[in-house]
C-alpha positions in Angstrom: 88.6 119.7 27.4 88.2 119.7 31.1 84.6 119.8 30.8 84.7 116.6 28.8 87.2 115.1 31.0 85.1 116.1 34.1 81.9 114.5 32.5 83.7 111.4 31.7 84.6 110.7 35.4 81.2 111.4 36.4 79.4 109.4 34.1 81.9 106.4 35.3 81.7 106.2 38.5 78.1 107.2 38.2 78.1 103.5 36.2 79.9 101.7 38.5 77.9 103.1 41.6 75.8 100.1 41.9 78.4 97.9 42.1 80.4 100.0 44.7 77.4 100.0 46.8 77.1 96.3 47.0 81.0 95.6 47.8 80.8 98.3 50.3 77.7 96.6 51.8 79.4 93.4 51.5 82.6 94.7 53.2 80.2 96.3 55.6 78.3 92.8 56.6 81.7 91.1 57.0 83.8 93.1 59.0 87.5 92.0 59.8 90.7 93.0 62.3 93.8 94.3 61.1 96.4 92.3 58.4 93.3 89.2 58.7 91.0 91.3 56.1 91.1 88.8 53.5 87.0 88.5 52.3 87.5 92.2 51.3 90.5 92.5 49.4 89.4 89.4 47.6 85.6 91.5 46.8 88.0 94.7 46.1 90.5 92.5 43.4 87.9 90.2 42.0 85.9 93.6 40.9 89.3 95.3 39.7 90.5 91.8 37.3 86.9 91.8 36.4 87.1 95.3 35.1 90.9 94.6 33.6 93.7 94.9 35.9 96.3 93.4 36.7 96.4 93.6 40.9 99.7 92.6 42.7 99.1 90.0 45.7 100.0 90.5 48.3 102.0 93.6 48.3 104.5 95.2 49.9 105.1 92.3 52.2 101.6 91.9 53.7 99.4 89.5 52.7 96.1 92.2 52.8 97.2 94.6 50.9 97.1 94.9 46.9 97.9 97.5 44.1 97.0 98.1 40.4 98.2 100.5 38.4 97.4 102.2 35.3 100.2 104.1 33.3 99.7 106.3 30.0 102.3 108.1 28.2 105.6 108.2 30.3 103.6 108.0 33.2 106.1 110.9 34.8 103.9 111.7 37.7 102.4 109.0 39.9 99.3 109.7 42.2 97.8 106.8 44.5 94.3 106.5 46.1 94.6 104.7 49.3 92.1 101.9 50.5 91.1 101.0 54.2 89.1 98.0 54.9 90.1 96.9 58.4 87.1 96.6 60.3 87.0 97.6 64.9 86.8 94.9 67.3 83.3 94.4 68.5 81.9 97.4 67.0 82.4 95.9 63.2 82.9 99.0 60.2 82.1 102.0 62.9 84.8 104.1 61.5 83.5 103.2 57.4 86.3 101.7 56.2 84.1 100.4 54.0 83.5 103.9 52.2 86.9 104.1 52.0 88.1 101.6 50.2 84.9 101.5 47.7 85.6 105.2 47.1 89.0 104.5 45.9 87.7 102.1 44.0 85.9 104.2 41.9 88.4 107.0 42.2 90.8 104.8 40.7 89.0 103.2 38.2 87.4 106.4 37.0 90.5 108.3 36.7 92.0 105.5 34.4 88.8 105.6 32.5 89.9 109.7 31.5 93.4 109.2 30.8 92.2 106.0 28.3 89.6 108.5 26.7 92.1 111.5 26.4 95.4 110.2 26.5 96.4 111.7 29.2 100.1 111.2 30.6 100.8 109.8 34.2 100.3 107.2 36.2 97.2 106.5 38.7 97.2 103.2 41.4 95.3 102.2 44.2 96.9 100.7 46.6 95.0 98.1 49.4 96.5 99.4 52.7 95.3 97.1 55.1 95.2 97.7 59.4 95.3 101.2 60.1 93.0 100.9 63.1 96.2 100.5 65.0 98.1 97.9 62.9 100.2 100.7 61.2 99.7 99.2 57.7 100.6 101.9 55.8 103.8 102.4 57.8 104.8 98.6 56.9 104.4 99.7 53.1 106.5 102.9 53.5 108.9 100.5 55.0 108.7 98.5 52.2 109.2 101.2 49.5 105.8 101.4 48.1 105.9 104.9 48.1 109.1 105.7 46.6 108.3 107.2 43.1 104.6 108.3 43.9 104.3 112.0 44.1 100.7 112.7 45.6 98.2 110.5 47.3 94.7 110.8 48.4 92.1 108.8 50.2 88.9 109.7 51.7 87.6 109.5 55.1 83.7 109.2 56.3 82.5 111.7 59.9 79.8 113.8 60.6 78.8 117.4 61.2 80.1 119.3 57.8 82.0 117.9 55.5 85.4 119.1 55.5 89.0 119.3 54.1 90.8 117.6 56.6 93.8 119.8 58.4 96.5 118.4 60.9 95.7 115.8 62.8 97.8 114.4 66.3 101.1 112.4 66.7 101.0 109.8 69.4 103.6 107.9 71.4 103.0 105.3 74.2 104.3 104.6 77.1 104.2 100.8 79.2 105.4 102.2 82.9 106.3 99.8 85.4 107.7 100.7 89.0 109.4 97.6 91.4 109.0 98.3 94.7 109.4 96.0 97.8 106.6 93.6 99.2 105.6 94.7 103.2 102.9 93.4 105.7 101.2 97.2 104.8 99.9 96.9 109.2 102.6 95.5 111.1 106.0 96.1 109.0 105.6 99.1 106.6 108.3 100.4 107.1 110.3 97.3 105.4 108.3 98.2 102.0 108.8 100.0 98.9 105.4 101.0 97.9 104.9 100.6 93.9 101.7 102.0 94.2 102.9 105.1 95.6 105.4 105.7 92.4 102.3 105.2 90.3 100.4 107.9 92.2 103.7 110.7 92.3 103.8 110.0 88.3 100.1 111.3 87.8 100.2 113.8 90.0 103.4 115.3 88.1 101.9 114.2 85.3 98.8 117.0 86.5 101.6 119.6 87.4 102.9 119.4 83.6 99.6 120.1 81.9 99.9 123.5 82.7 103.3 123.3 80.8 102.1 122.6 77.5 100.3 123.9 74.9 96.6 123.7 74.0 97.2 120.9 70.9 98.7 118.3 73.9 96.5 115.6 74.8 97.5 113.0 77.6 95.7 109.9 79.0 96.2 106.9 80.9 95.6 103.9 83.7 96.8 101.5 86.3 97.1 98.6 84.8 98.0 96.7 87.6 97.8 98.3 91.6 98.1 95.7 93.9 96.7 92.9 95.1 95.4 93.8 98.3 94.9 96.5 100.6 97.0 94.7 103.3 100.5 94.7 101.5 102.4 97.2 100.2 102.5 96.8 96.8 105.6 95.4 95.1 104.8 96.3 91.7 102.5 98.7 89.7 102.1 98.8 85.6 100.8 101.7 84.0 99.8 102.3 79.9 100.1 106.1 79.4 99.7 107.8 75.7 100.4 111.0 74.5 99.2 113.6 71.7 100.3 116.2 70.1 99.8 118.5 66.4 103.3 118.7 66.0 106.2 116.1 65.5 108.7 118.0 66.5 107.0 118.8 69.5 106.8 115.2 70.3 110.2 114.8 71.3 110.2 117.2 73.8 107.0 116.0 75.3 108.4 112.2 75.2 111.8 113.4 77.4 108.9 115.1 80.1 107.1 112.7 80.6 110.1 110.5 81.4 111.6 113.1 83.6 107.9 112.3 85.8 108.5 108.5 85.7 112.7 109.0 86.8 111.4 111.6 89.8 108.4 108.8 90.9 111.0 106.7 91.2 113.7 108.2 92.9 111.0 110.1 95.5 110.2 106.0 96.2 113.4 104.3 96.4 111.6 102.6 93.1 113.3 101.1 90.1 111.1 102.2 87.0 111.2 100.4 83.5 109.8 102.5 80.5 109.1 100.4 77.3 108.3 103.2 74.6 106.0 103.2 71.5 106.3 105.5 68.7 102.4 105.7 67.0 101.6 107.5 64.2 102.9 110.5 62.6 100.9 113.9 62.5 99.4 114.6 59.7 100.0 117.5 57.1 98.5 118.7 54.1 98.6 120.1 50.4 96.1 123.5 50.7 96.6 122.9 46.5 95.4 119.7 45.9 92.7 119.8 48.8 91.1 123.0 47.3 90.3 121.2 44.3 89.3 118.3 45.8 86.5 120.8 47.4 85.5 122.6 44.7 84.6 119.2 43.2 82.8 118.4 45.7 81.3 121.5 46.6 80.3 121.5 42.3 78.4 118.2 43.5 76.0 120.4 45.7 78.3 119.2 49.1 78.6 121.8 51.9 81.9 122.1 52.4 83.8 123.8 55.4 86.1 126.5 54.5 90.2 126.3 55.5 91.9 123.2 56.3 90.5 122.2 60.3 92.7 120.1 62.5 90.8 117.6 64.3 92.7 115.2 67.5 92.5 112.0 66.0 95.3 109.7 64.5 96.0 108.0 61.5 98.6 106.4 59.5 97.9 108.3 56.8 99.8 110.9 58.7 103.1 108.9 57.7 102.3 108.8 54.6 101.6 113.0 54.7 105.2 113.4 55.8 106.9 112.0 53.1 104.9 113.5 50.0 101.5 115.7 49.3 98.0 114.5 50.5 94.8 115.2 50.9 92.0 113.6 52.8 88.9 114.8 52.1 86.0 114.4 54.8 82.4 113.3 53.6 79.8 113.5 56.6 77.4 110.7 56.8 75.0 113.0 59.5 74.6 116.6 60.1 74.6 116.1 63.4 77.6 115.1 65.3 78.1 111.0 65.7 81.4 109.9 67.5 82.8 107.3 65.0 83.6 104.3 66.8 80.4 103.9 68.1 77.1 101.6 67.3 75.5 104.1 65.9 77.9 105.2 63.5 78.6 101.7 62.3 74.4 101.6 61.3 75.7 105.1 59.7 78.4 103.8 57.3 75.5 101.5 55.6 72.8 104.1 55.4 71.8 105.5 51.6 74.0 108.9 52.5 76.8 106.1 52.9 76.0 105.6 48.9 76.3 109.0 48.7 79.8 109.8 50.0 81.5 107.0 48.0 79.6 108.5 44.7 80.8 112.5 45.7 84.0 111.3 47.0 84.8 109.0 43.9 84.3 112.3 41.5 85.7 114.7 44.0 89.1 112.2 44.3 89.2 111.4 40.6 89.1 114.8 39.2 91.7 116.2 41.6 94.0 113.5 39.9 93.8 114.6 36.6 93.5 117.9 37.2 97.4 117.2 38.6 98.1 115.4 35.2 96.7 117.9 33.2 98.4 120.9 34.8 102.1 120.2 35.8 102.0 123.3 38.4 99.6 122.0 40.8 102.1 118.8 41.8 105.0 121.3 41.7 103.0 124.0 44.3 102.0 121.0 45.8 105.0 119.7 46.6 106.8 123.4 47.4 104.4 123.4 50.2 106.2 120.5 51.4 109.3 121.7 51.4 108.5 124.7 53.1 106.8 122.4 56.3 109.1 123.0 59.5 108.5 119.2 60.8 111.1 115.9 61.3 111.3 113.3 58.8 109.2 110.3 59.3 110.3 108.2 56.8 111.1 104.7 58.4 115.2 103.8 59.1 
């Protein structure tokens, strides 16, 4: 039976292809920002109604995102296939958003077409998750209680190099600094001034000392927002957006309470007051070693060179939230052999190219079969979701 089952996912996405292609090509041509992405979910819907389903819209409370669903049997176990569609300012679909949402497409709609033909039990959706480059769209919807009840979820990601089986990926948290100070003639009366500035330098420099302190996975970045306004007077205020990164959740916290501890110590070596206005950004991601090692040995069936293990990379997504609360995977399909930075030009011309055709095709299969594999087999979601259990990391689901 799984041979049949198999073929039958093939042969539909492999007959919906074309159409992918062009709403992918069409997403691609009309890129949009974050929660304003309304000329693709309107191409992604149309296509699903056209093919019969129902899609709730809006959902979740956003106006961009959507959902259909398809439930045979008792529908017991519930997987979702997420979309992306959100586009980068300036640079237009140079992280291939559009490959990601036309490969759940066809993940989604293939996987319905096997439990039709076989009658298999469960319950498959996509669901439109709109704004991840930065908008946190995903974290809106687990706000919302989308997720409650789904057991697994998937979604695909385009990059270069080798395409891989995506491992951890960072945590970040952000930091708006700002130091008050008092306003001096910097020549004649310096000695009346607090200098801003100078809290701003004493924070980077302990902000230098503590790299030493942490480990390897810690990344941490920032600038001066605002120095001064002249090299005359002694500035009175100084603004500074500083962000952190880090593999682990739990590490986060500890990492948050140092960097704070460099702010305080600016401050007080000044005779500054400091005000700290604190972002949480996404959670790290983790990830099902069962359901991603299916996922590549149905790609790697395709004739897809496929890294081995599970490699961490320092990005950030939403997804990650999502990863926290139930098992994922998130399968990488390169577009280029040789390394391209996403967010770039030149991997924006990349996420239109024919081997863009290709990943939503491989992907679709890859995504599909992993689904009903998990259907089929009630011990995959169980393994996958004892791996869960067994993560040491903090709950991310939103209070």
């Amino acid at each position: 039976m799984q041979s049949d089952v198999k073929n039958t996912i093939y042969k539909n996405v492999e007959e919906n292809k074309l159409d992918l292609i062009r709403i992918s090509e069409y997403i691609h041509e009309n890129p949009e920002l974050g929660y304003k992405e309304f000329k693709a979910v309107e191409k992604l819907t149309s296509y699903l109604k056209e093919k019969g389903n129902e899609v709730i819209i809006p959902f979740g409370g956003l106006d961009t995102s959507f959902s259909a669903s398809f439930t045979q049997g008792k529908g017991e176990r519930h997987i979702a296939v997420l979309a992306e569609y959100d586009a980068l300012p300036k640079l237009g679909h140079a992280c291939g958003h559009n490959i990601i949402c036309t490969s759940a497409l066809g993940t989604y709609l293939a996987a319905k077409r096997a439990m039709e033909k076989f009658n298999i039990s469960g319950k498959v959706s996509i669901i439109g998750t709109p704004a991840e480059e930065g908008g946190g769209g995903k974290i809106k919807l687990l706000e919302a209680g989308v997720f409650d009840g789904v057991d697994a979820s998937l979604m695909v990601h385009p990059t270069s190099g080798t395409t891989r089986i995506a491992g951890r990926c960072t945590t970040t948290y952000s930091f708006t600094i700002e130091f008050f100070g008092q306003s001096a003639h910097a020549a004649s009366q310096p000695f009346k001034g607090i200098n801003a500035l100078d809290a701003a330098n004493l924070f980077f420099n302990a902000i230098g000392f503590l790299r030493q302190q942490v480990t390897s996975d810690v990344r941490m970045s920032g600038y001066i927002v605002d120095g001064g306004n002249a090299s005359n007077v002694i500035p009175d205020y100084t603004k500074i957006q500083y962000s952190i990164r880090c593999m682990e959740d739990r590490e986060m916290s500890s990492l948050v309470e140092r960097v704070k501890s460099c702010i305080q110590a600016a401050a007080l070596a000044t005779g500054c007051k400091a005000n700290i206005i604190e972002e949480k950004g996404y959670a790290a991601r983790t990830f099902s070693e069962t359901l991603g090692n299916i996922c590549r040995e149905a790609l790697e069936e395709q004739g897809e060179e496929v890294l081995t293990g599970f490699p961490d990379d320092f990005g950030s997504t939403d997804f990650g939230n999502v990863s926290q609360i139930i098992p994922t995977t998130n399968p990488y399909f390169s577009l280029n052999k040789t390394r391209v930075s996403l967010h770039t030009p030149e991997y924006e011309r990349l996420a239109n190219q024919p081997i863009s055709h290709t990943a939503i095709e491989r992907s679709a299969k890859a995504m599909a079969f992993t689904i009903i594999e998990c259907f089929l087999n009630d011990s995959i979601l169980e393994r996958a979701k004892n791996e869960k259990s067994n993560e040491v990391s903090i709950d991310m689901r939103p209070r």
